[in-house]
RODO-2510 file (C-alpha; in nm, 4 decimals, decimal comma):
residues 456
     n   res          X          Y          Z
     1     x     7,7818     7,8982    13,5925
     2     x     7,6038     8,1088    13,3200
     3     x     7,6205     8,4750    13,4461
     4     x     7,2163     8,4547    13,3838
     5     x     7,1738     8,1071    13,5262
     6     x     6,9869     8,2419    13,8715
     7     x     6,6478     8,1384    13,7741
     8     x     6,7516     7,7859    13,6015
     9     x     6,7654     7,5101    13,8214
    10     x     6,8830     7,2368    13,5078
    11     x     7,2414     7,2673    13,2915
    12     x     7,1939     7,4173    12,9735
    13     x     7,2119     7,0859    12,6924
    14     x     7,5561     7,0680    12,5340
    15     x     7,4614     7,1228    12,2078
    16     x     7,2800     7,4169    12,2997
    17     x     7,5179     7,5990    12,4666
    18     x     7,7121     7,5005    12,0849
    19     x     7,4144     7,6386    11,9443
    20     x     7,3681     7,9882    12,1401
    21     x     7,7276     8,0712    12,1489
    22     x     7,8831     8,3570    11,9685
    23     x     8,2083     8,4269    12,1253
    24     x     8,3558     8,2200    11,8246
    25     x     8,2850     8,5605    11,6383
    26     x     8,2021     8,8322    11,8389
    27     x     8,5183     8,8537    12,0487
    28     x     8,6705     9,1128    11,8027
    29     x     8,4522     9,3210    11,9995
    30     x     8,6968     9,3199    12,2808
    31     x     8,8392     9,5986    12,3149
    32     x     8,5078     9,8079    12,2147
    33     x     8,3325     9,5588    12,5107
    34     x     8,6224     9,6860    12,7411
    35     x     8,5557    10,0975    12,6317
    36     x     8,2084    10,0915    12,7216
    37     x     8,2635     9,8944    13,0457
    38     x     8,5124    10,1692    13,1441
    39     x     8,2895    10,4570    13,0473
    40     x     8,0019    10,2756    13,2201
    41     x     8,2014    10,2253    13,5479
    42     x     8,3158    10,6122    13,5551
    43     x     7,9584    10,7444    13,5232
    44     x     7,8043    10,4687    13,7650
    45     x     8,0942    10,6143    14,0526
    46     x     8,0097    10,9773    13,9460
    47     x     7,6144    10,8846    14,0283
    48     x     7,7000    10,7957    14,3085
    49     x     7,5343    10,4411    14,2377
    50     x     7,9021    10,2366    14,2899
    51     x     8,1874    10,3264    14,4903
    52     x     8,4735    10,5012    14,3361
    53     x     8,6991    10,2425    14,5101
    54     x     8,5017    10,0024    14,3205
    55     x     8,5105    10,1928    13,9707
    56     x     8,8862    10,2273    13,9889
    57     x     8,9378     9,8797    14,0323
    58     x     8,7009     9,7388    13,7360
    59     x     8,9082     9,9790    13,4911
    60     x     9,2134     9,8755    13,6258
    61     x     9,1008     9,5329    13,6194
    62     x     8,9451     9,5890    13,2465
    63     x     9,2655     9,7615    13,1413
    64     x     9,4531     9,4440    13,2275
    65     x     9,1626     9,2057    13,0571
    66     x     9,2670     9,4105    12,7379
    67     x     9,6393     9,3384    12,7618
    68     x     9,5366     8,9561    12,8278
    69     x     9,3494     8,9341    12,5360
    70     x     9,5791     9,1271    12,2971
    71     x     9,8684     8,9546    12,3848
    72     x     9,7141     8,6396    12,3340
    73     x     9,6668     8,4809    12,7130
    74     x     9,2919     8,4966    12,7700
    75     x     9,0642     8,1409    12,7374
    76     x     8,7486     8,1109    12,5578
    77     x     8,4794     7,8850    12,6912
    78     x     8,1567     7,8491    12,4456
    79     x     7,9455     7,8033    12,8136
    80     x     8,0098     8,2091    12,8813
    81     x     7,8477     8,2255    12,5004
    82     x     7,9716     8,6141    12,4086
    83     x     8,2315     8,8903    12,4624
    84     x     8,0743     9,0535    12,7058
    85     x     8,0463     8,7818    12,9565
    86     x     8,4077     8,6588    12,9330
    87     x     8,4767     8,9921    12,9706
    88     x     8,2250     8,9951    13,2583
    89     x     8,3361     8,7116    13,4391
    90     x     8,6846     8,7607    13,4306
    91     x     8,6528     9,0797    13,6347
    92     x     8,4054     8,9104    13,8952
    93     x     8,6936     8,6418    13,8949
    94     x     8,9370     8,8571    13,9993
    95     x     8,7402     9,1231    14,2113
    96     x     8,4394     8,8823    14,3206
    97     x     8,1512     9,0578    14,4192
    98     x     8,3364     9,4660    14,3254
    99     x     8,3661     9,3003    13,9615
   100     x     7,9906     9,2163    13,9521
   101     x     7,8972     9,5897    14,0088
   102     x     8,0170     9,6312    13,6452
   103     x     7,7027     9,5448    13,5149
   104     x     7,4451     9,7760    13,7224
   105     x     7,1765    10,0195    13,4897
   106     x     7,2686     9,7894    13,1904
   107     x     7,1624     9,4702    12,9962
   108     x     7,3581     9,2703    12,7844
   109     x     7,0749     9,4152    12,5014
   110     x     7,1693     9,7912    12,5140
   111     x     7,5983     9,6593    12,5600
   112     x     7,5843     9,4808    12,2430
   113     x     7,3911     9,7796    12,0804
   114     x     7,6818    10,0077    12,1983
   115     x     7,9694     9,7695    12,1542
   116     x     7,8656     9,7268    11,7349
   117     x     7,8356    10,1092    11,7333
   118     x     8,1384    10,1336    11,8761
   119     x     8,3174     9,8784    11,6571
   120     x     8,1493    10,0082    11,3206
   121     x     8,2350    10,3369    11,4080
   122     x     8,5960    10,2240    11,3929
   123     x     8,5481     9,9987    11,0694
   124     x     8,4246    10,2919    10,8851
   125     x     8,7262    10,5476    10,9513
   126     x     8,9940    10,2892    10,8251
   127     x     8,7391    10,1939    10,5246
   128     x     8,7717    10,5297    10,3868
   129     x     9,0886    10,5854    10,4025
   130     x     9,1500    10,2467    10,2447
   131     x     8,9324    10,3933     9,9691
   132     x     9,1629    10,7053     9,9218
   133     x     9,4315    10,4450     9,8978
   134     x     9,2403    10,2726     9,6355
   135     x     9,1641    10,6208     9,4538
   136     x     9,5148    10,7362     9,4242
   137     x     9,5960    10,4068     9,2530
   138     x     9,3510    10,4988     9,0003
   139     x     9,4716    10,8408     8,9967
   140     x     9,8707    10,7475     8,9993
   141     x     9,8082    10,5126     8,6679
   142     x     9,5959    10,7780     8,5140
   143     x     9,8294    10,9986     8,5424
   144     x    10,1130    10,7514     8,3945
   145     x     9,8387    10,7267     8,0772
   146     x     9,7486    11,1196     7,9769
   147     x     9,7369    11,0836     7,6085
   148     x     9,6287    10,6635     7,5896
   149     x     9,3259    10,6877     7,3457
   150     x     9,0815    10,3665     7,3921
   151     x     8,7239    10,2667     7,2369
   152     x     8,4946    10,3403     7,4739
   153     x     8,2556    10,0449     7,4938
   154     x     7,8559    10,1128     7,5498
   155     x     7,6532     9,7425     7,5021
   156     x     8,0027     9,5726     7,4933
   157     x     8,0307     9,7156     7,1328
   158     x     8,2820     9,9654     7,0279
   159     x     8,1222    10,3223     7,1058
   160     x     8,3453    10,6257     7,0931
   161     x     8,7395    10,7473     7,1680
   162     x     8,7896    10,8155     7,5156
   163     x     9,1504    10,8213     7,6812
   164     x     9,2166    10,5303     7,9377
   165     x     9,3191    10,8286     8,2088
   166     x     8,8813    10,8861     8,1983
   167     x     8,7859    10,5535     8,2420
   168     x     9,0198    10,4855     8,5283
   169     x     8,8899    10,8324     8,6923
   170     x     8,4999    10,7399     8,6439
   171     x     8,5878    10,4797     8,9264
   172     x     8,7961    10,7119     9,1136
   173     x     8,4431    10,8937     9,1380
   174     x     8,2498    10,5814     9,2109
   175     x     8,4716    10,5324     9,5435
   176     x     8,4279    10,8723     9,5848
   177     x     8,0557    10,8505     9,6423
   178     x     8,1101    10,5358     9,8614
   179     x     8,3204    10,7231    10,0964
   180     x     8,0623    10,9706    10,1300
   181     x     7,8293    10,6871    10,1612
   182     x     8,0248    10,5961    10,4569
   183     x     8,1121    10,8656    10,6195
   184     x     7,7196    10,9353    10,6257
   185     x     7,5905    10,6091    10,7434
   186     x     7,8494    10,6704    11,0223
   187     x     7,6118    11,0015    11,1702
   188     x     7,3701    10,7138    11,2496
   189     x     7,5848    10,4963    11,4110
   190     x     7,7379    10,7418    11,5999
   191     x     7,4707    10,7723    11,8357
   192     x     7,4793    10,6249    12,1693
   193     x     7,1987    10,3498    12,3407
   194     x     7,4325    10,2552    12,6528
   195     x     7,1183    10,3129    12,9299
   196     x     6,8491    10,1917    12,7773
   197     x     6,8465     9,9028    12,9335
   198     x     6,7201     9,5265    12,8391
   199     x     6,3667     9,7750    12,6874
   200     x     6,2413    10,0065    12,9128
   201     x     6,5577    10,2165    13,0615
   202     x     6,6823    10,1968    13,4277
   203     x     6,5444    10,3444    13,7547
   204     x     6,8668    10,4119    13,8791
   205     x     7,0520    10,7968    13,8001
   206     x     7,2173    10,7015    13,5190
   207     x     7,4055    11,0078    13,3144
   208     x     7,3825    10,8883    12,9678
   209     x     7,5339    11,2273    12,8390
   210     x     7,8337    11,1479    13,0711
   211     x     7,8834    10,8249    12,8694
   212     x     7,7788    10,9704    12,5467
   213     x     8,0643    11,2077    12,6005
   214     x     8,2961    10,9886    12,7587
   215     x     8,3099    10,7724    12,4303
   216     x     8,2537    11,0653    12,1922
   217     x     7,9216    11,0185    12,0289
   218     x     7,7303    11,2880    11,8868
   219     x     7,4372    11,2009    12,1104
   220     x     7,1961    10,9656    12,2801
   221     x     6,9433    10,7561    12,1435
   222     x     6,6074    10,8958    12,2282
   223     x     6,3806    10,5767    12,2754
   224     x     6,4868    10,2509    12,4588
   225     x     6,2740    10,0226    12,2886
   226     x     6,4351    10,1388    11,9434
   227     x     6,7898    10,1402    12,0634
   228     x     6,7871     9,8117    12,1634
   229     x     6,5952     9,6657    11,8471
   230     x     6,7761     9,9158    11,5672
   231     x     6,9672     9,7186    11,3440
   232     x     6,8767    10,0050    11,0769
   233     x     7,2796    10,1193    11,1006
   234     x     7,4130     9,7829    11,0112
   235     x     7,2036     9,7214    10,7214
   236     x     7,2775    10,0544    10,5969
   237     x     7,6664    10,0089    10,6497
   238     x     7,6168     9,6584    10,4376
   239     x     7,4108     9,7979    10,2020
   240     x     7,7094    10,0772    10,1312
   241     x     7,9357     9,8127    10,1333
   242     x     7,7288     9,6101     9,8845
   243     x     7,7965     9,8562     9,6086
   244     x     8,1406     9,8889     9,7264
   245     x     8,1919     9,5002     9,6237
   246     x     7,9937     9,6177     9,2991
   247     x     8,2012     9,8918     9,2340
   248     x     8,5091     9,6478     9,2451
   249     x     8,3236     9,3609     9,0398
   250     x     8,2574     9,6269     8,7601
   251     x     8,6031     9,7165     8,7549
   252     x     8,7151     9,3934     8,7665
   253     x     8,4925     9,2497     8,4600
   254     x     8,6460     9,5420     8,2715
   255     x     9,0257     9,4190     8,3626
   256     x     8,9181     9,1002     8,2618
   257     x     8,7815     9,2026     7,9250
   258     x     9,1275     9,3853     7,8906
   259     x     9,3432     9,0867     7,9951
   260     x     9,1602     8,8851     7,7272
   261     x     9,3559     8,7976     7,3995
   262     x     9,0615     8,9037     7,2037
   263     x     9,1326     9,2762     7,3804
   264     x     9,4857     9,2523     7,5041
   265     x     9,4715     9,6213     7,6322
   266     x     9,6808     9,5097     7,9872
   267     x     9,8400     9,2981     8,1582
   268     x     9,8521     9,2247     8,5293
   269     x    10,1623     9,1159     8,7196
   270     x    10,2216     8,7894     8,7733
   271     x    10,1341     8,8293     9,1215
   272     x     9,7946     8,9187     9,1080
   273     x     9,7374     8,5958     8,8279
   274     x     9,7029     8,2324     8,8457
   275     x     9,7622     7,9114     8,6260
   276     x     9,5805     7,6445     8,4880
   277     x     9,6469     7,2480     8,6391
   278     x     9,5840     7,1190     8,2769
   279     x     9,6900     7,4446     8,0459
   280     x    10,0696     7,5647     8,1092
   281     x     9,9956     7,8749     7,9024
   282     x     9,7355     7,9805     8,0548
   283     x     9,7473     8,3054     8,3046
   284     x     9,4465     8,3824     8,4498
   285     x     9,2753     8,7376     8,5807
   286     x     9,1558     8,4955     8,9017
   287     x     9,1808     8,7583     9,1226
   288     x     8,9466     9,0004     8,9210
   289     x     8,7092     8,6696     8,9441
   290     x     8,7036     8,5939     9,2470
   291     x     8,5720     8,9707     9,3095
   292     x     8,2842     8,8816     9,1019
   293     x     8,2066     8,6272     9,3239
   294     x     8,2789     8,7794     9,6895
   295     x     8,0781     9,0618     9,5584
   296     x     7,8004     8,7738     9,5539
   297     x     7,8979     8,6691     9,8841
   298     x     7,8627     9,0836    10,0579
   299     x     7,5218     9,0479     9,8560
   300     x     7,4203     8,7578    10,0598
   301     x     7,5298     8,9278    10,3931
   302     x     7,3307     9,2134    10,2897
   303     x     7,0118     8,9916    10,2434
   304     x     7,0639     8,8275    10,5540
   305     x     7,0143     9,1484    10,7495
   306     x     6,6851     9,2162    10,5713
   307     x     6,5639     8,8872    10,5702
   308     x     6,6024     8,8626    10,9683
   309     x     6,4943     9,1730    11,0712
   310     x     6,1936     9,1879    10,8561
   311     x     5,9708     8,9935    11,1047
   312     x     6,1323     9,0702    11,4296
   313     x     5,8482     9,2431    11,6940
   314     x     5,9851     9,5077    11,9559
   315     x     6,2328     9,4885    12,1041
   316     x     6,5319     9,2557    12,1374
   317     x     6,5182     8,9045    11,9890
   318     x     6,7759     8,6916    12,0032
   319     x     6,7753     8,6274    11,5955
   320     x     6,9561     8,9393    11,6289
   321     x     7,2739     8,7528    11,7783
   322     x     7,3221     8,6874    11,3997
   323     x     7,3982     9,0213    11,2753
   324     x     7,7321     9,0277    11,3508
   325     x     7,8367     8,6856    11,1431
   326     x     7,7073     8,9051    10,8129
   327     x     7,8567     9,2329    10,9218
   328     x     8,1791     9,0855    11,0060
   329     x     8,2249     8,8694    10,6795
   330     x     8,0922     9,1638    10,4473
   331     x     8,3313     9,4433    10,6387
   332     x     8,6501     9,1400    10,6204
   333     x     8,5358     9,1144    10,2355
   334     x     8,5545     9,4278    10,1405
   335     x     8,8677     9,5232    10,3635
   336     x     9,0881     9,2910    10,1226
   337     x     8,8903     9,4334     9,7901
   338     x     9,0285     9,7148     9,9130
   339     x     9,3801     9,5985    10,0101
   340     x     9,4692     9,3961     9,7092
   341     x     9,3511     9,6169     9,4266
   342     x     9,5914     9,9352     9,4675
   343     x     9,9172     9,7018     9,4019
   344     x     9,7247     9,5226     9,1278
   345     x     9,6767     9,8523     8,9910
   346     x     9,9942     9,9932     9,0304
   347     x    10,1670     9,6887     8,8827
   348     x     9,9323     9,6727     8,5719
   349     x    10,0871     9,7229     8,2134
   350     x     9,8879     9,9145     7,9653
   351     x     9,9561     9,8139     7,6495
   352     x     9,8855    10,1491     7,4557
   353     x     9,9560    10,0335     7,0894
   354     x     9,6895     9,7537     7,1493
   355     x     9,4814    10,0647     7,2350
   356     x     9,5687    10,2912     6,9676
   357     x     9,5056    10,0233     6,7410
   358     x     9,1847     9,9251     6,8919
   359     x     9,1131    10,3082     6,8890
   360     x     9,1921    10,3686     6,5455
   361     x     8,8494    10,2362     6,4184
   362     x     8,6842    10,4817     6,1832
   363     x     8,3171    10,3909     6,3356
   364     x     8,4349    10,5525     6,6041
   365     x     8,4421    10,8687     6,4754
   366     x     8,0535    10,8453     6,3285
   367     x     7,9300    11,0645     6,5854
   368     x     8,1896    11,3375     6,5772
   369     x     8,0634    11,3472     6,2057
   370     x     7,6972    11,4060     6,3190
   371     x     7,7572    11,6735     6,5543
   372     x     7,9420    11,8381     6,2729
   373     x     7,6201    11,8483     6,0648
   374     x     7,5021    11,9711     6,3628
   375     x     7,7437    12,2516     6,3552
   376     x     7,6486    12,3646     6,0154
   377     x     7,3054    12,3474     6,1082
   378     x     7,1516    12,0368     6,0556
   379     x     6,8903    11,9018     6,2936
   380     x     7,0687    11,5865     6,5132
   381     x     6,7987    11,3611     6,4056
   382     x     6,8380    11,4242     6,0185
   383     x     7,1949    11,4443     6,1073
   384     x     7,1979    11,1019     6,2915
   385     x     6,9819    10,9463     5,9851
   386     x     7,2641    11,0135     5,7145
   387     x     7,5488    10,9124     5,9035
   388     x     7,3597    10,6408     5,9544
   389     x     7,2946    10,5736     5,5508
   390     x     7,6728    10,6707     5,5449
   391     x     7,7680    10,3567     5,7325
   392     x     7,5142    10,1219     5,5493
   393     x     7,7043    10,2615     5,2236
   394     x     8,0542    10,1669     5,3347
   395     x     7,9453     9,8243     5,5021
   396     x     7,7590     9,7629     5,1931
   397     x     8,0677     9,8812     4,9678
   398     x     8,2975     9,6533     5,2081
   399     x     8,4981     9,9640     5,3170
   400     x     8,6108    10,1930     5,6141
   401     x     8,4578    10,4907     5,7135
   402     x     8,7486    10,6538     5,6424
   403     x     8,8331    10,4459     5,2539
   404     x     8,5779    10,6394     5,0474
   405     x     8,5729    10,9287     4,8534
   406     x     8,4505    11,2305     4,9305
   407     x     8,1722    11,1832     4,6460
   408     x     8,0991    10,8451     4,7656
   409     x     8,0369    11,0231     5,1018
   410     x     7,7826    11,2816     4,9947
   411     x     7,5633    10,9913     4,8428
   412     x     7,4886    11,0003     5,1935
   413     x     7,6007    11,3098     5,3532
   414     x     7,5469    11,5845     5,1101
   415     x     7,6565    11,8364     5,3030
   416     x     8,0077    11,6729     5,3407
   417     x     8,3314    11,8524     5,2758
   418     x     8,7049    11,7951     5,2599
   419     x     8,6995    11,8439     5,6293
   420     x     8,4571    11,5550     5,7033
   421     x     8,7371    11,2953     5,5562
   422     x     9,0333    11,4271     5,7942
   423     x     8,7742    11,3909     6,0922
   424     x     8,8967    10,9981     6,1606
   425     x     9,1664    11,0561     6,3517
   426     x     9,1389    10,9547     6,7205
   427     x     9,3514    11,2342     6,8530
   428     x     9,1136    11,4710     6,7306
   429     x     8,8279    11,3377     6,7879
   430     x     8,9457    11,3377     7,1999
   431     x     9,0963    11,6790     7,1776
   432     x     8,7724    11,8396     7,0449
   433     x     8,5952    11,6728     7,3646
   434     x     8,6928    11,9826     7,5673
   435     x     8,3965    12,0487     7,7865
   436     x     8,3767    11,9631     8,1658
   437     x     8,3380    11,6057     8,2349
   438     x     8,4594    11,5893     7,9015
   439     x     8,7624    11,2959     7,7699
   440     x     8,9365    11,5800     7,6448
   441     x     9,2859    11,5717     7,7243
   442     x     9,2699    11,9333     7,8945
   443     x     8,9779    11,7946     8,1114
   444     x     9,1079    11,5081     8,1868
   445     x     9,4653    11,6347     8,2800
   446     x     9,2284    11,8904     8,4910
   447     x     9,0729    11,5955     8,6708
   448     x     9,3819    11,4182     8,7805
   449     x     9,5008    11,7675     8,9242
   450     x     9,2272    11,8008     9,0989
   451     x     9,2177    11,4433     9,2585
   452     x     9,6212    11,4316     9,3211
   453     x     9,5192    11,7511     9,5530
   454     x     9,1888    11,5851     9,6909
   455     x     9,3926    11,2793     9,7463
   456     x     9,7020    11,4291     9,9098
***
C-alpha cells in the first residue's frame, strides 16, 4: 500500500502509477535521501519529539538501507513511485511502527527540496574540479606550443598573428569563469528547507539549525512556502551548465575547422575519431560533433526548467516531479564533456608548419602597419584609410603585401620607409604584442606560469 494511500479507498490505475513514478530516475538520490533521514532522526530524538531508542534504530536501519542499495541488493517497485518512499518503507518494514516515526515534522515536499540540495551540492564540487582537469589540458598543450604562430580568425576570415598557446588559454579563461559560475550558484543551494513542511512549517519543536548544522549548510531557508516551491537553484545550476556545453561546442567547432583539409592545423588521435560506412578515407572529428549537438540537448534541459516553472502558483505542484529528469541529463552531459576532452586534448597533434604557413600571410600584418603610422603620428583613421588603398593596390597589381616596392608602397602610404617592408614577418609582428593580455610571447609564457600555479 501507497505510504499516502489512508484517505483512498480505490487502487491507484496501473498506468498511473507508470505515469506518477519517478524512482526510475530519482533513486541516485539515495544516499542524499538516507543523510537527511539521519540528520532528521537525530534532531527529532534531541526534541524530544521521538525516542532516542527509536532514532538509533532508524540510522542504524538507514545505514544498512545504504549498504543494500550500493551493493546492489535493494528492489524497486514503480507502486512506492520515488526514493524517498522505498527508502521509507523499507525502514517501516523492518522496524514497523519505530520505522514510521522517520517521517514526523516533514513532507515528502520540503525532503525532496533538501535531498536535490543535497545532491547538487555534491555535483557541483566534482564539476569544478573536473574543470581544473579540463584547464590544465589546455594549459599542458599550451605550454608544449610557446612559439606556434597561427592566423587568428575574426568573421571566419584570416585576422591577425596570434600564437596557438593564446587561443588555447582564452578557453582556459572561459572554464575559469564557469567554475566561478559554479561555485556561486552553489551559495544558493547551500541553504537548507528540511522543516518547512508540505507549505506552512510544523507545530511540533523542530531545531532546523540542528539539521542545518548537522548536514553543513550555511543556513536555513527563511519562508516555507518558498522553500518548498524554489526551483530558482536548479535553473541557475542548468543555466551555468548551459554555457558550459557552449563553451565546449565553441571549442569544438574550432577543432573541427582545424581537423579540416582545407585548415589541416591538427590532428586528433584516432581514438577520439570515427569512420565513414561508405568512405574508407574518411576520419571524422565526430566527437567534436556530437558536442555541438549535446550542447543542444543541455539547451533543451535548460528550457524545460523555465518553461515548467513559469506558470506554477505557490507552493508545491507536482509538475515539479520533472525537474530532476532535466537536471540529471544536463549534469550527466556535461560530466562526460568534461571527461572526454582532457585526453582528446592531450593526444592532439599540432601541426605547426601548417600554421606557420597559414601564418605567413602578409595581410596579416596590415594592421601592425597602421599602428605604425600611428606611431609616427598619423591619426588611426587616416592611418586605417591608406593601408586600406595599400591593399586595393596590391590586389589590384595581383601581388603580396609584402612583393612590392617600397615606391609602389608610398602610392599609398607616403609616409612608408624601409622599415615598413621588413614588418611582414609573423615573429615580429607577435613579439611586438607585448602588453598584458597581449599574444606576445612574454605574455603568453606569463599566462601559462600563472595558470600551471593556479592549476597546481
Amino acid at each position: 500500500m501507497a505510504l499516502w494511500g489512508g484517505r483512498f479507498s480505490g487502487k491507484t490505475q496501473k498506468d498511473v502509477a507508470l505515469y506518477s513514478e519517478s524512482i526510475s530516475f530519482d533513486k541516485r538520490l539515495y544516499a542524499c535521501d538516507i543523510a537527511g533521514s539521519k540528520a532528521h532522526v537525530k534532531m527529532l530524538a534531541k526534541q524530544g519529539i521521538i525516542p532516542q531508542s527509536s532514532a538509533d534504530a532508524i540510522r542504524a536501519e538507514l545505514d544498512v538501507i545504504l549498504k543494500r542499495i550500493e551493493n546492489g541488493d535493494f528492489e524497486y517497485d514503480i507502486a512506492l513511485e520515488d526514493i524517498h518512499m522505498h527508502i521509507e518503507s523499507a525502514l517501516i518494514g523492518v522496524l514497523g511502527a519505530e520505522g514510521a516515526r522517520v517521517h514526523s515534522g516533514r513532507s515528502r515536499n520540503d525532503q525532496v527540496a533538501l535531498d536535490i540540495r543535497l545532491y547538487l551540492r555534491g555535483v557541483i564540487d566534482r564539476l569544478i574540479a573536473d574543470i581544473r582537469v579540463m584547464q590544465k589540458a589546455l594549459v599542458n598543450k599550451a605550454a608544449e606550443e610557446p612559439r606556434t604562430i597561427m592566423p587568428g580568425f575574426t568573421h571566419l576570415q584570416h585576422a591577425q598573428v596570434v600564437l596557438f598557446a593564446h587561443h588555447l588559454l582564452a578557453y582556459t579563461e572561459m572554464f575559469d569563469r564557469d567554475a566561478e559560475r559554479l561555485a556561486d550558484c552553489r551559495k544558493r543551494i547551500n541553504v537548507m528547507p528540511l522543516g518547512s513542511g508540505a507549505i506552512a512549517g510544523s507545530t511540533l519543536p523542530l531545531d532546523r539549525e540542528f539539521v542545518c548544522k548537522e548536514l553543513e549548510f550555511s543556513r536555513v531557508t527563511r519562508n516555507s512556502m518558498d522553500a518548498v516551491a524554489d526551483r530558482d537553484f536548479a535553473i541557475e545550476l542548468v543555466s551555468a551548465l548551459s554555457i558550459i556545453a557552449m563553451h565546449f561546442s565553441r571549442l569544438s567547432e574550432d577543432m573541427i575547422l582545424w581537423c579540416s583539409q582545407e585548415f589541416d592545423f591538427v590532428e586528433l588521435s584516432d581514438e577520439f575519431c570515427t569512420g565513414s560506412s561508405l568512405m574508407p578515407q574518411k576520419k571524422n572529428p565526430d566527437v567534436c560533433e556530437l558536442t555541438r549537438g549535446k550542447t543542444a540537448r543541455v539547451y533543451g534541459a535548460l528550457t524545460a526548467l523555465l518553461t515548467m516553472c513559469k506558470g506554477l502558483p505557490l507552493t508545491y505542484n507536482r509538475d515539479l516531479q520533472e525537474d530532476k529528469v532535466a537536471i540529471f541529463d544536463a549534469i550527466d552531459t556535461v560530466t562526460m564533456m568534461l571527461s572526454v576532452y582532457p585526453p582528446m586534448i592531450d593526444g592532439m597533434m599540432v601541426k605547426r608548419e601548417n600554421m606557420a604557413k597559414a601564418a605567413s600571410d602578409p595581410a596579416l600584418m596590415a594592421t601592425d602597419l597602421a599602428e605604425k603610422l600611428v606611431e609616427m603620428g598619423v591619426p588611426f583613421r587616416d592611418a586605417h584609410h591608406r593601408v586600406g588603398a595599400f591593399v586595393k593596390l596590391c590586389n589590384e597589381r595581383k601581388k603580396q603585401l609584402n612583393e612590392v616596392s617600397l615606391a609602389e608602397m608610398k602610392e599609398a602610404i607616403p609616409e612608408a620607409t624601409e622599415e615598413f617592408l621588413a614588418m611582414f614577418d609573423p615573429v615580429m609582428s607577435v613579439e611586438k604584442r607585448a602588453l598584458v593580455g597581449g599574444t606576445g610571447f612574454a605574455p603568453v609564457a606569463g599566462q601559462i606560469k600563472f595558470w600551471q600555479k593556479q592549476l597546481s
